[in-house]
C-alpha positions, 0 to 999 in steps of 0.5 A: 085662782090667783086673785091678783088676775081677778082684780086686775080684770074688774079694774081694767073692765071698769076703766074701759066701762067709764070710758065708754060711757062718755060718749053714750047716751044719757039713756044708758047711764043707768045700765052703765051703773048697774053694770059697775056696780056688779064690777065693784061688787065683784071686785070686794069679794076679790080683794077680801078673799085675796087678803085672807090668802094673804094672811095664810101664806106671805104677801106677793107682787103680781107682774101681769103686764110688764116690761122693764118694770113698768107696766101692771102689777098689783101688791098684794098685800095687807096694806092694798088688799084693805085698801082696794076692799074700801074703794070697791065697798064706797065705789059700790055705795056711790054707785048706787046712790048717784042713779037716784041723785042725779036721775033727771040731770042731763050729761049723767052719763059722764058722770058716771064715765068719769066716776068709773074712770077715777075709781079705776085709777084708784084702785091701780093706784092702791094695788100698784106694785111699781112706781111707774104705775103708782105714779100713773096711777095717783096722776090720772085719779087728780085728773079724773076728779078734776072733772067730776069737781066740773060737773056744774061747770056754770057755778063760778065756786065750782070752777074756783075750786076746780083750778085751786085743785088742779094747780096744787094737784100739778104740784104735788104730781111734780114732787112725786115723780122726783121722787119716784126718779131719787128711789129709782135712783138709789135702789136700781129698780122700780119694784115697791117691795125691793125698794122697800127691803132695801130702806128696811136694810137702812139702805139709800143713804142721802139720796134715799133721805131726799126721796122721803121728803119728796114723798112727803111734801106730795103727801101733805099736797094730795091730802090738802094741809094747811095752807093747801085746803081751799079745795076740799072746803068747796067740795060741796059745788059739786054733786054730793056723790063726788064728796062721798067718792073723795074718801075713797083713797083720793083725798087720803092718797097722801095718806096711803102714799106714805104708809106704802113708803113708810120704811123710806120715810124712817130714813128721815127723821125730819121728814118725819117731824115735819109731817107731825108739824104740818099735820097736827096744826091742820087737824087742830085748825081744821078741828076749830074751824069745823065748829063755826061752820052753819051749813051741814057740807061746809061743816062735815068738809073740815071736819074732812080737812082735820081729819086727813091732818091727823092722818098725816100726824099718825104717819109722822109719829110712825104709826102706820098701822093706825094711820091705815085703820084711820083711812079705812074707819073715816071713810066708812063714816065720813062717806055716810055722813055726805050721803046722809046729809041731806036727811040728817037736815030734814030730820033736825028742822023736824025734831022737836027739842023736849026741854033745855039744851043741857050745857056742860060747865067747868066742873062737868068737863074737868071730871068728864076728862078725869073719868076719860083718862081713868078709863083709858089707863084700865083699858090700855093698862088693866086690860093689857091690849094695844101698842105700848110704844110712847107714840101709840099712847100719846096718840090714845090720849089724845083720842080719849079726849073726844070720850071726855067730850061724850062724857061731859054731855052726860055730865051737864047739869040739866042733862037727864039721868038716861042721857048720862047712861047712855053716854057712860055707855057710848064712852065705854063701847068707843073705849073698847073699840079703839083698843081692840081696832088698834090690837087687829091693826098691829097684828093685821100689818105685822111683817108689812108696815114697821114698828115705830121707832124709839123716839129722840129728843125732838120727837118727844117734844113734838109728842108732849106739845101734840097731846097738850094742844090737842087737849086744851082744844078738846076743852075749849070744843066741850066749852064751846056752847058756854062762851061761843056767842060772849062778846069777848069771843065774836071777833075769833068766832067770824076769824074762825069761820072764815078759815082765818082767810088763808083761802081767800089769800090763796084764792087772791095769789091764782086769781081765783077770784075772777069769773071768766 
């Protein structure tokens, strides 16, 4: 059986399911789930077995329901295959944990309808396989977690963060369809894959390049770069199952979004630099911001925003293999890590600290990222696995940084002999793993997603400057215990934690203030 046909059932039985239930009873909520939760369920096995179809034999579009190119149709392909496979699997998660969370809450019927209907939108969105669809799609996923941010409508945050979402989601909508309107334009049809062997071609032209910088200004929006991201740093108004549920290809759409067009965006390299630009500066504003935050949500939601920041860095450095390995590792994690909250805050209160916090010095650091580079050059080096390209390795040395970090843990003074052991161990392990996750992506998207090109002149600036800000922040995170409460560092440290107010200036330009 044609596993195209199975997806398209399971996502249009989940819409139709979502959209019953918001109109059913309370009562009912819990079979609804139940019953989604076999969809999803169901739904994973298909998009697995139909990625393992995929790798035998070529990837495909499978028109089901169309009429002059508009209409249903899913990619199958090694970009949307993985992609419907992770939203099935934390759709699934959700699900699952939302019928304990919100048992006793009234209007839990709706949640579920509307979570269903957002994850159907998702999932179209994902295995799209022409604009009219992508762009429907991608419209109706903003939509459905606009209401989903409204589940505690009486919270006057929520609503706050609700319309922030709503106005820059409108934006972002609008920059799309122009440019889904330029590509139809230059290329003469609405089909993804011809579009994108006509961009392979260095087909387009002007028209082409202006496409691609409209998909990559709707990118940035979708994914909430500086200075968009008040919304995603308010998530934590709503049920933490919503805040579990926006990494499951909503909040990394502009992500996804870019690596489907990633041919239509080599056609511009400004593009391309802007994207570096806008996404490295967010990663490392969002990285220091993280750092300040007291509440356990707050922290893990710009932890969200840095991360979605680095993704789109990924994607401007052409690395559109890693920026999809990025989407699909943060999710798992960072899905948990919401889901997981709440116990991980009852542990700690209860955790009794054995003796003094071991803090890690000057000299701790400076040998932690000596022995970090040190094992990066065996790996990628000795060992012969992973992407050679400049890009790829800047892009290893900046992620070798966050092993220094474990190393220099180990290396603090006061640090036990075990606690060294066991970070040498974890450095190692996360080392390995990088390399070998990379070398699977390379070969999983081979033929799928181009191969970065050679860089110019602006792109190795822009990769030095990348790889040295990225590590003179990953020194002053190792640091931070040592200096975070010096009086000379208490005035950055409340600057920091308020986001350095860009959220308040947006919130003061939409009114967002007012409680009406």
């Amino acid at each position: 059986m044609d596993m195209a046909y199975f997806i398209a059932l399971a996502i249009g039985v989940s819409l139709l399911t979502g959209t019953a239930a918001l109109a059913a009873s309370d009562r009912s909520a819990r079979a609804v789930s139940l019953a989604l939760e076999g969809v999803m369920l169901a739904l994973l096995a298909a998009a697995l077995t139909g990625l393992v179809q995929v790798l035998q034999s070529a990837p495909y579009t499978a028109d089901l329901l169309t009429y002059h190119g508009a209409g249903l149709s899913i990619r199958m392909d090694a970009v949307s295959l993985p992609m419907l496979a992770l939203v099935a699997f934390i759709g699934w998660i959700v699900l699952r944990y939302q019928r304990t969370y919100l048992a006793e809450e009234p209007r839990r019927a709706r949640f579920v309808g509307w979570l269903a209907i957002t994850l159907a939108s998702v999932l179209l969105f994902a295995g799209a396989g022409n604009l009219v669809q992508l762009c429907a799609a991608l419209i109706a996923t903003s939509l459905g977690i606009n209401r989903l941010l409204l589940f505690y409508a009486g919270r006057a945050a929520a609503r706050r963060a609700a319309r922030k979402h709503f106005i820059t989601a409108r934006i972002a909508d609008a920059v799309l369809l122009a440019g889904a309107g330029l590509l139809v334009f230059t290329y003469g049809t609405t089909d993804i894959a011809a579009i994108l062997d006509a961009a392979r071609a260095g087909e387009g032209g002007l028209v082409a390049v202006m496409a691609a910088g409209c998909l990559a200004i709707a990118a940035v929006i979708i994914s909430a770069q500086f200075p968009l991201h008040g919304w995603l740093s308010e998530v934590m108004e709503a049920p933490t199952p919503v805040s579990a549920l926006l990494h499951a290809g909503v909040i990394n759409a502009g992500g996804l979004l870019l690596i489907r067009f990633a041919d239509v965006l080599l056609l511009s390299p400004a593009a391309m630099a802007g994207l570096v630009m806008i996404g490295g500066f967010t990663a490392l504003f969002g990285g220091l911001v993280m750092l300040t935050q007291p509440a356990v949500k707050t922290s893990l939601a710009w932890s969200t925003v840095a991360q979605m920041g680095f993704m789109i860095m990924q994607c401007g450095l052409a690395l559109f293999p890693l920026a999809l390995l990025h989407i699909l590792a943060h999710s798992l994690y960072k899905a948990h890590s919401f889901l997981a909250s709440g116990g991980a805050v009852e542990q700690i209160a209860a955790f009794k600290r054995p003796g003094p916090v071991a803090v890690p010095n000057a000299r701790a650091v400076g040998a932690a990222f000596v022995a970090a580079l040190g094992i990066y050059a065996v790996m990628s080096l000795g060992l012969n696995i992973g992407d050679k390209s400049p890009q790829a390795s800047a892009l290893g040395a900046i992620l070798i940084f966050g092993v220094a970090y474990l190393l220099a843990q180990g290396l603090a003074g006061s640090a036990p002999a075990a606690l060294m052991q066991r970070m040498a161990v974890y450095s190692l392990a996360a080392s390995l793993g990088y390399f070998a996750l990379h070398a699977m992506a390379m070969w999983l998207t081979a033929g799928t997603l181009p191969a970065a090109p050679e860089p110019q002149a602006l792109e190795w600036v822009l990769i030095g400057l990348a790889v040295i800000s990225f590590g003179v922040v990953a020194v002053a995170q190792s640091m931070f215990p040592l200096w975070a409460y010096h009086p000379a560092a208490a005035g950055l440290r409340v600057h920091l934690s308020n986001g350095l107010y860009a959220n308040a200036m947006l919130d003061r330009l939409l009114g967002g203030w007012a409680v009406r």
